[in-house]
KOLVO-361843 format. One line per field, with one value per residue (C-alpha): residue in three letters; x, y, z. Coordinates in nm, 3 decimals. Example, Ala and Ser with C-alpha at 12.3 -4.5 7.8 and 13.67 -1.06 7.14 Angstrom:
rest	[ALA  SER]
x	[1.230  1.367]
y	[-0.450  -0.106]
z	[0.780  0.714]
***
This chain:
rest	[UNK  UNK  UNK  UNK  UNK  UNK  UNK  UNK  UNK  UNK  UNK  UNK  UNK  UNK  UNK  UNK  UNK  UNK  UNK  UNK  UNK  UNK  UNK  UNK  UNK  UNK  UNK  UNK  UNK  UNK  UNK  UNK  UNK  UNK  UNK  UNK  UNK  UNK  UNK  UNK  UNK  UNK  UNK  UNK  UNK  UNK  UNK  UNK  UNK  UNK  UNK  UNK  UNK  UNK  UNK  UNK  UNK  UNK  UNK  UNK  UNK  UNK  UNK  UNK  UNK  UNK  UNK  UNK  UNK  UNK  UNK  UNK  UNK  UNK  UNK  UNK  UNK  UNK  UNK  UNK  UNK  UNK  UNK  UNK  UNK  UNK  UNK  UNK  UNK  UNK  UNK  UNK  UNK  UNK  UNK  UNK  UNK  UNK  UNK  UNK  UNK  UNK  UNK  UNK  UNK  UNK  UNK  UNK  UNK  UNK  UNK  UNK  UNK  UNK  UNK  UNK  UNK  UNK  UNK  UNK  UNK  UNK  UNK  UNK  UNK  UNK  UNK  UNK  UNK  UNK  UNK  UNK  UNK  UNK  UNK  UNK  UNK  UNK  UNK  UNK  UNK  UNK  UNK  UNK  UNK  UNK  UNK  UNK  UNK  UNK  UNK  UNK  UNK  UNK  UNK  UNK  UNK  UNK  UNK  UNK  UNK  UNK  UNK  UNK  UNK  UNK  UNK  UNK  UNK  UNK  UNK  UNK  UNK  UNK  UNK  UNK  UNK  UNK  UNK  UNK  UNK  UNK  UNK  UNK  UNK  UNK  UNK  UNK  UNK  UNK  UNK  UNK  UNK  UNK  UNK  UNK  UNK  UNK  UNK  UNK  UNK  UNK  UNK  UNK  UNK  UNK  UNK  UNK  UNK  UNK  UNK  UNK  UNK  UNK  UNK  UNK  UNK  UNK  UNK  UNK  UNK  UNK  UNK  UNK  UNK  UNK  UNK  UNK  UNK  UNK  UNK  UNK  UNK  UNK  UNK  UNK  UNK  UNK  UNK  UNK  UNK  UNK  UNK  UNK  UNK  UNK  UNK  UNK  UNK  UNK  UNK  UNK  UNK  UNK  UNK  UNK  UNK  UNK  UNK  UNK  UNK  UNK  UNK  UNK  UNK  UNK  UNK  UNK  UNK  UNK  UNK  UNK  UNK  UNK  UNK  UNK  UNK  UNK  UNK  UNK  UNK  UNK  UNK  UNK  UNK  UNK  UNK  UNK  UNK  UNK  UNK  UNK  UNK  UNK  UNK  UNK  UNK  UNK  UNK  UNK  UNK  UNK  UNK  UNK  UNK  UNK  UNK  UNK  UNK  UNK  UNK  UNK  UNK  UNK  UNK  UNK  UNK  UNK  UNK  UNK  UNK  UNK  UNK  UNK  UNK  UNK  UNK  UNK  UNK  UNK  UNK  UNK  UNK  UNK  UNK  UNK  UNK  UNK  UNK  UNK  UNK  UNK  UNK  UNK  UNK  UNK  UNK  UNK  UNK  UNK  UNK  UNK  UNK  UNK  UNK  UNK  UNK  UNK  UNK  UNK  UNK  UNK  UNK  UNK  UNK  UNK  UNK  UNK  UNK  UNK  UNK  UNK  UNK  UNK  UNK  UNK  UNK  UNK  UNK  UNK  UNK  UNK  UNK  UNK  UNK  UNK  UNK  UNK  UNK  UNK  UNK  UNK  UNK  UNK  UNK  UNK  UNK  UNK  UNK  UNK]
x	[-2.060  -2.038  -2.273  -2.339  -2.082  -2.272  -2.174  -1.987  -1.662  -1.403  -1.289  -1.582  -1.477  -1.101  -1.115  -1.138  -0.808  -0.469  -0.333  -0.148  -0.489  -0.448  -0.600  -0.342  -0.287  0.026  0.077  -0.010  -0.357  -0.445  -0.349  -0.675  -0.894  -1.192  -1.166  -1.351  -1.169  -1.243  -1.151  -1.010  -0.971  -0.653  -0.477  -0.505  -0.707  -1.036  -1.145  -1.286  -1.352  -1.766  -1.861  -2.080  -1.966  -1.882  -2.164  -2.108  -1.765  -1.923  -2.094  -1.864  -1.606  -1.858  -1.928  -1.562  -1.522  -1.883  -1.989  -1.632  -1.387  -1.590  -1.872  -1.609  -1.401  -1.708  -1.821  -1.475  -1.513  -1.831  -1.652  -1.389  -1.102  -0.942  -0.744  -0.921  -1.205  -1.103  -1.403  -1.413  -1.072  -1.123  -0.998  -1.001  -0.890  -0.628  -0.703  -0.387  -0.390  -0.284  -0.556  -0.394  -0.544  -0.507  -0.600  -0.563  -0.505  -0.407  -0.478  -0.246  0.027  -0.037  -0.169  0.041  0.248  0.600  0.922  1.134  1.343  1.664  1.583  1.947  1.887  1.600  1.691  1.670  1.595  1.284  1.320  1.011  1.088  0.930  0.602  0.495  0.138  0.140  0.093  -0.241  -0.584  -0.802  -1.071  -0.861  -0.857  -1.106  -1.030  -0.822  -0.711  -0.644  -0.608  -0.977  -1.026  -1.250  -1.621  -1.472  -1.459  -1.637  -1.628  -1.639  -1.751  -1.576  -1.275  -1.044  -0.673  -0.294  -0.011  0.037  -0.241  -0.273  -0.458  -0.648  -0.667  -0.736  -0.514  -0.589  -0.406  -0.655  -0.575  -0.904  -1.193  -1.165  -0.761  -0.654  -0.359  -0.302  0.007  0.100  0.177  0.132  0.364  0.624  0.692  0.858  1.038  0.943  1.085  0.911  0.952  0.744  0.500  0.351  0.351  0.181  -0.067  -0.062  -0.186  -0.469  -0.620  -0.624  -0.778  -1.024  -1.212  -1.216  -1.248  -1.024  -1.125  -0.940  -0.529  -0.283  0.047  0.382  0.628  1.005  1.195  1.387  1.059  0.864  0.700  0.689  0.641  0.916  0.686  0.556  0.248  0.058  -0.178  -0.492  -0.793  -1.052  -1.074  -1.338  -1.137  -0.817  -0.472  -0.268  -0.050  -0.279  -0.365  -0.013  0.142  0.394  0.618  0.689  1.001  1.075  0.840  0.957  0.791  0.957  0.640  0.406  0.438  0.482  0.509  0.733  0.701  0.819  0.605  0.655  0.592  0.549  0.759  0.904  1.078  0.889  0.868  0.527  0.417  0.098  -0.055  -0.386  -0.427  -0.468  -0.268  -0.054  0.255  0.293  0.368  0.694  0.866  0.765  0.860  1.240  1.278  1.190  1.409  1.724  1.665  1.659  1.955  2.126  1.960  1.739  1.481  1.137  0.710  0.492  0.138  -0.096  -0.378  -0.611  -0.713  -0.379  -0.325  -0.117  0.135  0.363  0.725  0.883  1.229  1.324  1.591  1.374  1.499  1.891  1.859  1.697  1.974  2.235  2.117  1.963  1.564  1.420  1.347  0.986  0.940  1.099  0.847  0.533  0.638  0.501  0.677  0.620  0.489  0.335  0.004  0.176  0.392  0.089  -0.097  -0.286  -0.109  -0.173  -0.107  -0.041  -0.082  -0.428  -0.181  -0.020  -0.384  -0.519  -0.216  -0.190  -0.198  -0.055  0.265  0.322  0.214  0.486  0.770  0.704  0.730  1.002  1.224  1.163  1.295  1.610  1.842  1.790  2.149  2.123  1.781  1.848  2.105  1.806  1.588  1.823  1.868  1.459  1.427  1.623  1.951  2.221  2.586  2.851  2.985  2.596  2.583  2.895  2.784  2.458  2.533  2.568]
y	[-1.685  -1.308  -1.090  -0.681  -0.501  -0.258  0.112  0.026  0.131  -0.205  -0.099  -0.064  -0.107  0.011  0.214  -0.097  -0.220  -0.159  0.080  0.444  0.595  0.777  0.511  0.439  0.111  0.024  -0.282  -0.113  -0.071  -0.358  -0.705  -0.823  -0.531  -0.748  -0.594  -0.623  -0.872  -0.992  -1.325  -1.399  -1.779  -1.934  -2.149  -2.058  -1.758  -1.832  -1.937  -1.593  -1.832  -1.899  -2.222  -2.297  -2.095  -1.839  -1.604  -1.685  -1.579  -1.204  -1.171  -1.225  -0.995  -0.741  -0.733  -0.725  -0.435  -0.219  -0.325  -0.373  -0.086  0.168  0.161  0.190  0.480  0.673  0.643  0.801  1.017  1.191  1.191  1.445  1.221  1.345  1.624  1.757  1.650  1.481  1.429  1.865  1.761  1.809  1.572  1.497  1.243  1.406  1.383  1.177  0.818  0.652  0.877  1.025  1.135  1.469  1.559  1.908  1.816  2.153  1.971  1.697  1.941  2.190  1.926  1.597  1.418  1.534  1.255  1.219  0.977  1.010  0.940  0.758  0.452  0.218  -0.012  0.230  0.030  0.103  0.420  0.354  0.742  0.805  0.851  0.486  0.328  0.199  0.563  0.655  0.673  0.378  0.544  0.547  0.187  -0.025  -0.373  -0.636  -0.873  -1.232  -1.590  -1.767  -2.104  -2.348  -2.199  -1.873  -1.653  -1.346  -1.049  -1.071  -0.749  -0.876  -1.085  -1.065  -0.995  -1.084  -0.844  -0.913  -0.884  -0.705  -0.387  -0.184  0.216  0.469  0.694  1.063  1.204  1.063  1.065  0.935  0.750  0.444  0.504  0.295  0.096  -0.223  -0.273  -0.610  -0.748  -0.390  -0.465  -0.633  -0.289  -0.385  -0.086  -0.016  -0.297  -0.616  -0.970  -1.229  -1.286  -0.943  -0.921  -1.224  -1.072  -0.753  -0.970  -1.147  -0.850  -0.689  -1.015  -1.013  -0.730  -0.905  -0.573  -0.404  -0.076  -0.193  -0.147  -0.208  0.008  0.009  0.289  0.192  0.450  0.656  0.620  0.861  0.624  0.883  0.637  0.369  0.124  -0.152  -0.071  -0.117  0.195  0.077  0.243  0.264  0.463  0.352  0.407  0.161  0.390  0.476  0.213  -0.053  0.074  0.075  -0.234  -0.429  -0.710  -1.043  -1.046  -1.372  -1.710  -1.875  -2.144  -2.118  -2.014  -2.208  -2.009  -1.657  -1.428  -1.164  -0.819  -0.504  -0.170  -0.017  0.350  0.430  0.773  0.519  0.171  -0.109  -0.412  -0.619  -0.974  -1.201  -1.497  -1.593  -1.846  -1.700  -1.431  -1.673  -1.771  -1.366  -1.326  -1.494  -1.390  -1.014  -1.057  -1.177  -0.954  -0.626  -0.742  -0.784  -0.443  -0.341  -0.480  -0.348  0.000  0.039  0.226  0.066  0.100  -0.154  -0.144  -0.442  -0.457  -0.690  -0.852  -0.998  -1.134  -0.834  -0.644  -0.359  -0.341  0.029  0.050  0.453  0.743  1.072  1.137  1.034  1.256  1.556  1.538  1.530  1.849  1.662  1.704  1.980  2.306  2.306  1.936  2.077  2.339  2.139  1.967  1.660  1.330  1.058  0.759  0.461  0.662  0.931  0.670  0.448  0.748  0.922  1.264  1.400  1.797  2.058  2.397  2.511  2.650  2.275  2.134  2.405  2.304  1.964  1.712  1.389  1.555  1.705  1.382  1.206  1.520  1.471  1.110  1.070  1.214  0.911  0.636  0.471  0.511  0.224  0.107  0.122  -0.077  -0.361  -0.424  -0.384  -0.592  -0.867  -0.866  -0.894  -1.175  -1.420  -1.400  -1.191  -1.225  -1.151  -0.878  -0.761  -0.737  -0.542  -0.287  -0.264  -0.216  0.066]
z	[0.942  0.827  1.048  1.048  1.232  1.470  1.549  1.891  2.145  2.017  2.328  2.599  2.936  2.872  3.155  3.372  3.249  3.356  3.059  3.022  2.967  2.659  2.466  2.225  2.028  2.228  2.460  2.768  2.648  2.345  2.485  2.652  2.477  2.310  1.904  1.581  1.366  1.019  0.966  0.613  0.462  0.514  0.286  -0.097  -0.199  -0.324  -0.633  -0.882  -1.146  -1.242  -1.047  -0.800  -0.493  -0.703  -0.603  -0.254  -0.304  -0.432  -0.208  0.128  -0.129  -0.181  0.196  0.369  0.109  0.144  0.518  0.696  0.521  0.350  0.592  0.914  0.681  0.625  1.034  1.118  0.847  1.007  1.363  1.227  1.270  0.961  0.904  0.598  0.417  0.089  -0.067  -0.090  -0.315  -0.656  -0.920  -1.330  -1.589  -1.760  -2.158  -2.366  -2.383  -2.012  -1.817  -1.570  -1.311  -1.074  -0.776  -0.596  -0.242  -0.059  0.293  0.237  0.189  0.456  0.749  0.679  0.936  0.862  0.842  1.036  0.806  0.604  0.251  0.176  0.354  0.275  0.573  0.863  1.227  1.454  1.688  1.934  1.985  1.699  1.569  1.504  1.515  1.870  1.913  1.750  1.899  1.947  1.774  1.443  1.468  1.192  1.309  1.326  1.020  1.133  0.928  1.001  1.248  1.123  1.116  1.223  0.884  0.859  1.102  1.454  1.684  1.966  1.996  2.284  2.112  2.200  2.160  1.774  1.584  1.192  1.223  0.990  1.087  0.860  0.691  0.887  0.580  0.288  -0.085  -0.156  -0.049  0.187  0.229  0.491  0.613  0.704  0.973  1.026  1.350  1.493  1.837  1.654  1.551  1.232  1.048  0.686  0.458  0.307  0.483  0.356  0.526  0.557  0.157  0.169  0.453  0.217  -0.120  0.122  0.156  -0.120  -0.284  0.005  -0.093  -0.453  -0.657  -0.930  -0.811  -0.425  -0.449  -0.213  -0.268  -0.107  -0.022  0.088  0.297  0.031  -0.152  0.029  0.268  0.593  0.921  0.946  1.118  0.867  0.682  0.353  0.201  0.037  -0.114  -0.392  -0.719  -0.927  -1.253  -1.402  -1.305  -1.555  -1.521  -1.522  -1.868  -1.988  -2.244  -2.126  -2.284  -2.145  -2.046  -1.821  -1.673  -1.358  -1.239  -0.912  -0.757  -0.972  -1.296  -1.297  -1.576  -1.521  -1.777  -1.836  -1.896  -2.255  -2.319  -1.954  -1.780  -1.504  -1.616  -1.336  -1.380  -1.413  -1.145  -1.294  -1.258  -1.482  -1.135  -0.753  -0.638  -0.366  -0.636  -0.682  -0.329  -0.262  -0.637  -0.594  -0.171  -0.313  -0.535  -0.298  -0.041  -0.266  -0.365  0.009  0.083  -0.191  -0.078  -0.372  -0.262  -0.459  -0.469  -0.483  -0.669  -0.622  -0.868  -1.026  -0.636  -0.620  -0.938  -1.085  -0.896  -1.013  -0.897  -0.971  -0.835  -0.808  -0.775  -0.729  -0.352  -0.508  -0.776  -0.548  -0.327  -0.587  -0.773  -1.071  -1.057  -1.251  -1.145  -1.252  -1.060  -0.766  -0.732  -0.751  -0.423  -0.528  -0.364  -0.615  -0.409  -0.573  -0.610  -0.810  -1.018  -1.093  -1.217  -0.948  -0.950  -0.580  -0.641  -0.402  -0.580  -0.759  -1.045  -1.129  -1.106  -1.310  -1.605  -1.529  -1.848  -1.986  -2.095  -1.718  -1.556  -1.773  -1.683  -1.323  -1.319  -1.599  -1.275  -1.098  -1.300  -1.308  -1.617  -1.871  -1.786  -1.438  -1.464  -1.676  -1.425  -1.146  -1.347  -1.339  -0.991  -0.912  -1.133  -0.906  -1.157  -0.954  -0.961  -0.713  -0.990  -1.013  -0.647  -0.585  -0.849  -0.686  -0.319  -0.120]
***
């Protein structure tokens, strides 16, 4: 039974409980802690097809999204727990026919989290030394995300957690409205690279909220994620991304996972590769899963867009850090500072400098990002590799 989450402390009465009393997310002060969770439906996703539940359906959707994320965003937002205040960001649809979009984000730049990472190995292991997200307030904290009991879906205010639960904090470093992350199995402290079951966890909730405008993206180290604990970015722009407007060709249809179609994006500044399903999101899951971990273990360093509430997800496999440290990226590119991320390949071009927002266009979009993709060679032999075909030779060639 959903009910209205309440303004609240998830973690009244802390101060009674053993803990390291900074208030942190680690173990010394969660297990025990009563939390808000939001119980999602296990099994198979739901249904989005007309019938009879579907307005049900809608309606839970509509609420996770507007009364659980947005409304607990927007309640941080006016405590000051950011470190600028994107919606002062300005931001336009660039004219030309993918419509990109820019934003100047001066903040981002000047107050973001530096890495700590080397940007030549996408399998790097967990230093707890590190920043990591055991270490962030409690108050940054949205709730938890946990598979429903019978009779229990819906959110809970208070829920007494274990040690392992998915957590959903905000992003203190916003590229837009509602940007948050989801970390699974936050004390596991997992390092940045895909396992199964937290892509799975990552295409839940996406097709949770149920709406286009909601995407879930992916950075790999090497790939300008910047925190090598596991975590998913998601947030809400209320206009189709660039990519999501760009053709594609069929390329490939397994039906390892129950029939997936996989294509390739035509006429696009960064060869990716396309994951859909006209059914539920769930088949999607476990092809696009095996395909990012062969390219981690063959250090390919990748993004990851999901789109369409699960039932589209973009795989772009990229070189940008490999060619900036081998002399190769433009000049000009250097200069704008930009790190292309899966926001920036799928067409939300985060700027840094008034100047570059002030010229910014369809043509500069496409220059930036064109510095990103692999060669055509080098990703047909890629492309191969992610659709479940590899050979010894192919994995020799690819490897480290």
């Amino acid at each position: 039974m959903v009910t209205n989450p309440r303004r609240f402390s998830p973690f009244q009465g802390a101060e009674e409980r053993p803990g390291c009393h900074r208030r942190c997310l680690g173990k010394c002060c969660i297990p025990g802690a009563a939390l808000p969770v939001y119980a999602f439906h296990g099994g198979s996703s739901r249904d989005w097809s007309s019938g009879s539940d579907s307005e049900n359906i809608e309606a839970e959707s509509s609420f996770f999204l507007n009364k659980v994320i947005l409304s607990e965003w927007r309640e941080r937002m006016t405590r000051g727990l950011f470190r600028y205040d994107i919606t002062s960001c300005k931001s336009k649809r660039l004219p030309g026919s993918l419509g990109f979009i820019a934003q100047l984000n001066e903040g981002r730049y000047l107050k973001k989290r530096p890495t700590e990472l080397r940007v030549d190995q996408v399998l790097q292991s967990f230093d707890s030394e590190k920043f990591n997200f055991t270490k962030i307030g409690q108050e940054e904290l949205l709730f938890c995300f946990e598979e429903s009991t019978y009779g229990s879906h819906g959110y809970h205010e208070r829920v007494v957690v274990g040690s392992c639960s998915n957590v959903v904090v905000v992003n203190v470093s916003p590229i837009d409205y509602g940007h948050v992350l989801l970390v699974p199995k936050l004390h596991d402290c997992k390092p940045q690279r895909i396992d199964r079951e937290s892509f799975q966890l990552a295409v839940k909730f996406v097709a949770e909220a149920g709406d286009r405008n909601f995407r879930v993206g992916y950075n790999s180290l090497g790939a300008f994620a910047t925190v090598n604990h596991l975590h998913f970015q998601a947030y809400c722009m209320a206009f189709p991304l660039a990519v999501e407007r760009a053709c594609v060709t069929s390329i490939f249809i397994t039906r390892k996972h129950g029939g997936v179609d996989i294509s390739e994006l035509v006429d696009y500044p960064v060869l990716g590769l396309v994951y859909s399903s006209e059914g539920a999101g769930e088949e999607l899951a476990p092809c696009v899963s095996e395909a990012c971990i062969a390219l981690q273990n063959c250090n390919i360093s990748y993004n990851v867009l999901i789109s369409d509430c699960g039932r589209r997800i973009f795989l772009f496999p990229q070189c940008f850090a490999e060619r900036q440290a081998l002399g190769l990226v433009k000049e000009d590119v250097l200069e704008t500072m930009v790190n292309p991320g899966v926001w920036e390949i799928s067409g939300h071009i985060v700027l840094k400098r008034r100047e570059d927002y002030e010229s910014a266009s369809q043509d500069s979009a496409w220059r930036l990002l064109a510095e990103v993709s692999l060669s055509r060679e080098r990703f047909e032999d890629v492309k191969k590799l992610c659709m479940d075909v590899p050979s010894l030779a192919l994995k020799e060639k690819l490897s480290p």
